[in-house]
C-alpha positions in Angstrom: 123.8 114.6 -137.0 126.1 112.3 -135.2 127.0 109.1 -137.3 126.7 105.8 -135.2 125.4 103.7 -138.0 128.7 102.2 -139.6 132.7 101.9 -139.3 133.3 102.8 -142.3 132.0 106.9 -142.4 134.8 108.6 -141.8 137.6 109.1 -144.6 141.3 107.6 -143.3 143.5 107.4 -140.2 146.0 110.3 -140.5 149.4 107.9 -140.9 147.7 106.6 -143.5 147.0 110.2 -145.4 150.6 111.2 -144.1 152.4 108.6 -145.9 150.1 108.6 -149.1 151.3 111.9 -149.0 155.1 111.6 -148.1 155.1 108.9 -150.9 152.7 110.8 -153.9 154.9 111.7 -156.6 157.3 108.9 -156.1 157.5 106.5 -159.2 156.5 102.6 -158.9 155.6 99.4 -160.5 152.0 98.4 -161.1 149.2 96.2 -159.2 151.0 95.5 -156.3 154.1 94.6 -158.1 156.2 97.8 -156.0 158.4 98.0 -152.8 155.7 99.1 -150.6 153.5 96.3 -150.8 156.5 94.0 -150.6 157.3 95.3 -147.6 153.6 95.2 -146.0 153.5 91.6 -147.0 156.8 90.7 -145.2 155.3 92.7 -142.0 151.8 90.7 -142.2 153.8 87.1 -142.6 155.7 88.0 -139.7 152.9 88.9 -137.1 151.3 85.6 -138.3 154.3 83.9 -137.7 153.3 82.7 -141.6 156.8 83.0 -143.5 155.2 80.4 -146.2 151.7 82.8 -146.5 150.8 84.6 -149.7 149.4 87.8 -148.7 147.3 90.0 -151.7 145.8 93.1 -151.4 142.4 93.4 -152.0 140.1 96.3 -152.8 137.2 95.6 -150.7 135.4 93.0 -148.8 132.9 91.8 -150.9 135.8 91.4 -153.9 138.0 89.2 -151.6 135.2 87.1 -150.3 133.5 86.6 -153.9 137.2 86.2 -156.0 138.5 83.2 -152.6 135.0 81.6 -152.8 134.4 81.4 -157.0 138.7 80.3 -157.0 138.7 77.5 -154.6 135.5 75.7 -155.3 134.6 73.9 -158.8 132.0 75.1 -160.8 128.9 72.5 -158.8 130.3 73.5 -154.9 129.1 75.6 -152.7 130.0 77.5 -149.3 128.8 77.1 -145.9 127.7 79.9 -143.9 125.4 81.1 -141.6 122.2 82.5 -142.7 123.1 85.8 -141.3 126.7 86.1 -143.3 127.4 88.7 -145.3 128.1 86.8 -148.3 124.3 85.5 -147.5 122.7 88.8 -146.9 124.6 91.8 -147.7 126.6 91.2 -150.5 123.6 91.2 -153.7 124.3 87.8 -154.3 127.7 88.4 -155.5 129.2 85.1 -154.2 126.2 83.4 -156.7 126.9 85.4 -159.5 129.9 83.4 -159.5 127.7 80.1 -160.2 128.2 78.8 -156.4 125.5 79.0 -154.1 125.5 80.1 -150.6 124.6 77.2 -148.1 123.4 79.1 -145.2 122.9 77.5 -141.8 121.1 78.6 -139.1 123.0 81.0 -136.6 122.9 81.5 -133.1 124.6 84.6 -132.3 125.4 85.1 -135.8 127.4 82.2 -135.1 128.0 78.3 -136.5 129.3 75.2 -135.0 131.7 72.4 -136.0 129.0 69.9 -135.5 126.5 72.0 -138.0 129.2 71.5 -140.3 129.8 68.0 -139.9 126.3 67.4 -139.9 125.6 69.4 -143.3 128.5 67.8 -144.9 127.6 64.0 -144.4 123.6 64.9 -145.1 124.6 66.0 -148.5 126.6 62.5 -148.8 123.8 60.6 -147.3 121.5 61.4 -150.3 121.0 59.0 -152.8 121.1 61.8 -155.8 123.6 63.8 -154.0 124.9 64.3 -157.5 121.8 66.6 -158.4 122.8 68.9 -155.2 125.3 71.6 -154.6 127.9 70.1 -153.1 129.9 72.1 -149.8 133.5 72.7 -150.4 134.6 75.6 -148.6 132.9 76.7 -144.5 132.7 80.6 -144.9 132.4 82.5 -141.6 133.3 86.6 -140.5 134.8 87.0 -137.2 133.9 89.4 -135.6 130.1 88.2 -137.0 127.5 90.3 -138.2 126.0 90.1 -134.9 129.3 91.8 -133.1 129.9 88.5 -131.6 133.0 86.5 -131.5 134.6 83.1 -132.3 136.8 81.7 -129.7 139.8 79.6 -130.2 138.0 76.6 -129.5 135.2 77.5 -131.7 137.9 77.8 -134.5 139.9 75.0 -133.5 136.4 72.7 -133.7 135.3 74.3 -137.0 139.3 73.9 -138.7 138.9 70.0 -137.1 135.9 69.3 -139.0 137.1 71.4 -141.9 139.9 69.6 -142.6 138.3 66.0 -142.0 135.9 66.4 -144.3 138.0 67.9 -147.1 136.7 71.6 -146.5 138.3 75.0 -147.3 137.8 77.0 -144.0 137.8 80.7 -145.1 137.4 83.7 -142.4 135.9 86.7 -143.5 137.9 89.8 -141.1 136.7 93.0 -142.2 136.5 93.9 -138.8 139.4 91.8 -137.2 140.7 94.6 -135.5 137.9 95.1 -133.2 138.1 91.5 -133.2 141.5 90.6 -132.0 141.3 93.7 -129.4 138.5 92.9 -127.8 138.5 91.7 -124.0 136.2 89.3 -125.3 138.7 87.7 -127.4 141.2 84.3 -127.1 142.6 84.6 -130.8 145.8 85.8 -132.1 146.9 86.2 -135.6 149.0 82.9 -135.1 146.3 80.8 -134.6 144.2 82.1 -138.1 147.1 81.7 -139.3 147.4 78.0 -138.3 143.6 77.1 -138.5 142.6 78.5 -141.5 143.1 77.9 -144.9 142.5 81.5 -146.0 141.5 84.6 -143.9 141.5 88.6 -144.4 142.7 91.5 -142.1 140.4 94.5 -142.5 141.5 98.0 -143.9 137.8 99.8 -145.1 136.4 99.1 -141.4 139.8 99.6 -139.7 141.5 103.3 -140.6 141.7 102.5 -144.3 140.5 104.4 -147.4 139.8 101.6 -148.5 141.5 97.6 -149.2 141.7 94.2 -147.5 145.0 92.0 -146.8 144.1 88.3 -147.8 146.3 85.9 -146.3 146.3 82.5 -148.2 147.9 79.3 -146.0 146.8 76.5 -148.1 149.1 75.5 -151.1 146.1 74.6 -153.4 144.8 78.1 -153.2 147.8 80.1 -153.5 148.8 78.9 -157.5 147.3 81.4 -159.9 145.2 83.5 -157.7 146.7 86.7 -158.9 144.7 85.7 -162.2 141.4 85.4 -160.1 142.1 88.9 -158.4 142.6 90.6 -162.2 139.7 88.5 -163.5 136.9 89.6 -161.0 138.3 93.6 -161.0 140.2 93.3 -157.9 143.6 94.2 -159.1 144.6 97.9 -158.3 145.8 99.4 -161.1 147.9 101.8 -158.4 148.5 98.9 -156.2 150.8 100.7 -153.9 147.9 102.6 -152.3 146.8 99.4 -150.6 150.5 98.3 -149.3 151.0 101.8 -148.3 148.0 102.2 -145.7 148.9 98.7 -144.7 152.0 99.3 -143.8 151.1 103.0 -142.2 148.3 101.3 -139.8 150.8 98.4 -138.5 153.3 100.7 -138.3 155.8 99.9 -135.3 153.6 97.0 -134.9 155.3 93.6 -132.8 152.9 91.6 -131.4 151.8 93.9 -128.5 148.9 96.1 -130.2 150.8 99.2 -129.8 150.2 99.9 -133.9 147.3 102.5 -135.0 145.5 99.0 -136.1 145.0 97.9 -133.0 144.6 101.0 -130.8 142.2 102.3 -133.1 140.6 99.3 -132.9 140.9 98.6 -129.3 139.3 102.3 -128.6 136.2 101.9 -130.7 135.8 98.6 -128.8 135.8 100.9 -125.2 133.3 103.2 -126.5 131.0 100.9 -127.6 130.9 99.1 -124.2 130.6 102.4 -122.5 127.2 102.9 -125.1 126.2 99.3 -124.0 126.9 100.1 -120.3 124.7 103.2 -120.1 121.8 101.4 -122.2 122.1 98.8 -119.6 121.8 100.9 -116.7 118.6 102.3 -118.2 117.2 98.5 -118.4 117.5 98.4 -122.2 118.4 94.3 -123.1 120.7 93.8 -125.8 119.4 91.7 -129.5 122.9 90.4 -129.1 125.9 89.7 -126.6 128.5 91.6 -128.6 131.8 92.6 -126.9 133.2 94.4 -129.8 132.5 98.0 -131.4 128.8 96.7 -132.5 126.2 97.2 -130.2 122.6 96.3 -130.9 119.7 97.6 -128.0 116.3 97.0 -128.1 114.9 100.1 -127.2 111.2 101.8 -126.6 109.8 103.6 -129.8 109.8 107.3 -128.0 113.6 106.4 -126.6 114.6 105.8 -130.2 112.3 108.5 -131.7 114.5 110.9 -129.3 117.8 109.9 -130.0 117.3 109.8 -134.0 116.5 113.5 -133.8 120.4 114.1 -133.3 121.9 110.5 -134.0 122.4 108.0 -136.8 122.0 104.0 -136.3 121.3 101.4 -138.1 117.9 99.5 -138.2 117.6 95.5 -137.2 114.8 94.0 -136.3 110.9 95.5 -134.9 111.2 93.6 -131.7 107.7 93.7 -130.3 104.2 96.7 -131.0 106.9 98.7 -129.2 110.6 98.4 -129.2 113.0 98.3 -132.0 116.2 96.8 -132.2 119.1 99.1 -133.7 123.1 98.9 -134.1 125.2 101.3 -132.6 128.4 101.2 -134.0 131.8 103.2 -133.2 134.6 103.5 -135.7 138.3 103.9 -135.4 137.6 107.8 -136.0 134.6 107.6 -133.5 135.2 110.8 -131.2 135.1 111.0 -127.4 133.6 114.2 -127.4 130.3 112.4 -129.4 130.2 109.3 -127.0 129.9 111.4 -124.0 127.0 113.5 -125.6 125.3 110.7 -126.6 125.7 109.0 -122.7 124.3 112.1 -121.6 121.1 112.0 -123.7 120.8 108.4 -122.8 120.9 109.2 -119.1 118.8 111.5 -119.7 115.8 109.3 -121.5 
C-alpha cells in the first residue's frame, strides 16, 4: 500500500536523525534549558527578523494551540475560528477542556474574513446580557487551512487590522507552514507573521520532524510566565534538546532564500501534489477545494476510487453526490517520486 493519506507517516528527515545521532551521548541541561535550543531560537528570531520574539518548543500541535489559547484568554473568553479549524474539529475538544469554548464561524475555503470578525466581535457587545455569553478574546486560524488553502498577506493584514482594533489576540496555527510559505500560491514571509501576529507556530511533526512545534510569541502580554503554562498542560520536554536539535538540523544553512531541508522538503511535496491535481484534472475530476499546497482533495467516481484504494491510501472528506466521493491526497516531505509517478500512471489509466 502506498500512503497518501497524511504528512506525518513517515519517521524523520535524515539531518535530523544525523544530528540526533552526532549529538546522543552528549551531556545537557533540561527542558529546553541547553545550547541547542538556544541556538535554534537565535536562528528562528533571525529569519523573522523578530530579535524581541520568545520562541518555545513545543511537543505537538494540538499542545501549543490548547496551552496559547487556555494562557492568553481569562477563564469566560473564547476563540474565533472557523468551523472547519482544527481546534474545532480535530482536536477532541481539547481547547474546551481548558474552560474556553471554541467560537466557530462559517468558512469558505476553510477560510475567515476580517469583516466576520469584526462583525462577531461587536454582535457579542451589541447584546444586552452580553455578560451571560462567551466573550471572544483571541481570532484562531491555521495557514495553510484544513482545506489546503492559503491566507494572503492581505487577508492577514485585514484580519491583524481588526484584531488589534478590537482588542483581539491573533494566533496562527502553522503545522504545515512549510508547504505554506513554499507554495507558488503564497505572498507571506516569515517577516510578516512575524509583524501581524501576536503568536504563530512553525511546523516540525508535518515538516521532517519526529516530532515538536516552534511557537513564536510577539506580543509582550503573552510572553510573561508561559514557560509555566507549557509545564502545566505536559508540554515541557523532559529531554528538551531533541526539539532544538531537529530544528536547528531542518533550517540548517537556512537565510532567507529556502535553500534549508525545511523549505525544499516542503517546496517538493507542494510539486507533487500539483502534479496529482494536474493529472486528476486532465481526467475531468473537479476539485472540493482550490488548494495550491501539498493537500489535494478530488471528487472522484465511486469505481475511480474503488480502483485506486486497492493499492493507495487517502483520506475520506465528504460523499459528494449517489456517486462521487471527495478524498485528500496528501504528499509529505518524505513522499517519493518513484510513488507519484505510479500513482499518475494508474490515474491515466482510469
Amino acid at each position: 500500500m502506498i500512503r497518501f493519506e497524511c504528512d506525518y507517516g513517515e519517521g524523520a528527515a535524515q539531518p535530523v536523525l544525523d544530528l540526533m545521532q552526532k549529538t546522543n551521548l552528549e551531556q545537557t541541561p533540561g527542558y529546553g534549558m541547553d545550547e541547542y535550543c538556544a541556538k535554534a531560537q537565535e536562528l528562528i528570531r533571525r529569519l523573522c527578523d523578530a530579535p524581541q520574539a520568545d520562541v518555545h518548543f513545543m511537543v505537538g500541535a494540538t499542545q501549543a494551540n490548547l496551552t496559547v489559547i487556555d494562557a492568553a484568554l481569562k477563564p469566560w473568553q473564547g476563540v474565533l475560528c472557523a468551523d472547519s479549524g482544527h481546534i474545532n474539529v480535530h482536536e477532541t475538544g481539547s481547547v474546551e477542556a481548558t474552560g474556553h469554548k471554541c467560537l466557530a464561524l462559517p468558512s469558505v475555503q476553510g477560510k475567515i474574513t476580517a469583516q466576520q470578525v469584526k462583525d462577531a466581535y461587536e454582535e457579542h457587545w451589541a447584546l444586552d446580557n452580553h455578560e451571560h455569553v462567551v466573550q471572544p478574546g483571541m481570532v484562531y486560524i491555521s495557514n495553510p487551512t484544513e482545506d489546503g488553502t492559503l491566507y494572503t498577506k492581505e487577508d492577514l493584514t485585514d484580519l491583524s487590522a481588526v484584531c488589534y482594533d478590537c482588542g483581539l489576540y491573533l494566533f496562527v496555527d502553522g503545522a504545515r507552514m512549510a508547504y505554506g510559505l513554499t507554495s507558488e500560491g503564497n505572498d507571506l514571509s516569515l517577516e510578516d507573521y512575524a509583524s501581524l501576529c501576536d503568536v504563530f507556530y512553525l511546523g516540525g511533526t508535518k515538516c521532517g520532524a519526529l516530532f515538536g512545534e516552534a511557537l513564536v510569541i510577539l506580543n509582550e502580554d503573552l510572553k510573561k510566565d508561559f514557560r509555566y503554562a507549557i509545564k502545566q498542560h505536559g508540554g515541557m520536554l523532559a529531554k528538551g534538546r531533541l526539539l532544538g536539535l531537529q530544528f536547528l538540523a531542518l533550517l540548517d544553512g537556512e537565510d532567507g532564500t529556502g535553500k534549508s531541508a525545511y523549505f525544499q522538503m516542503a517546496a517538493k511535496a507542494n510539486n507533487q501534489a500539483m502534479k496529482i491535481r494536474r493529472a486528476l484534472e486532465a481526467k475531468g475530476c473537479k476539485m472540493l477545494f482550490d488548494s495550491p499546497t501539498n493537500q489535494q482533495f478530488p471528487i472522484l467516481p465511486d469505481a475511480w476510487l474503488e480502483t485506486l484504494n486497492q493499492k493507495y491510501a487517502t483520506s475520506w472528506i465528504a460523499r459528494c453526490d449517489d456517486s462521487h466521493t471527495a478524498v485528500r491526497f496528501c504528499t509529505s516531505w518524505a513522499t517519493r517520486d518513484e510513488d507519484v509517478e505510479a500513482l499518475l500512471a494508474d490515474i491515466a489509466a482510469l
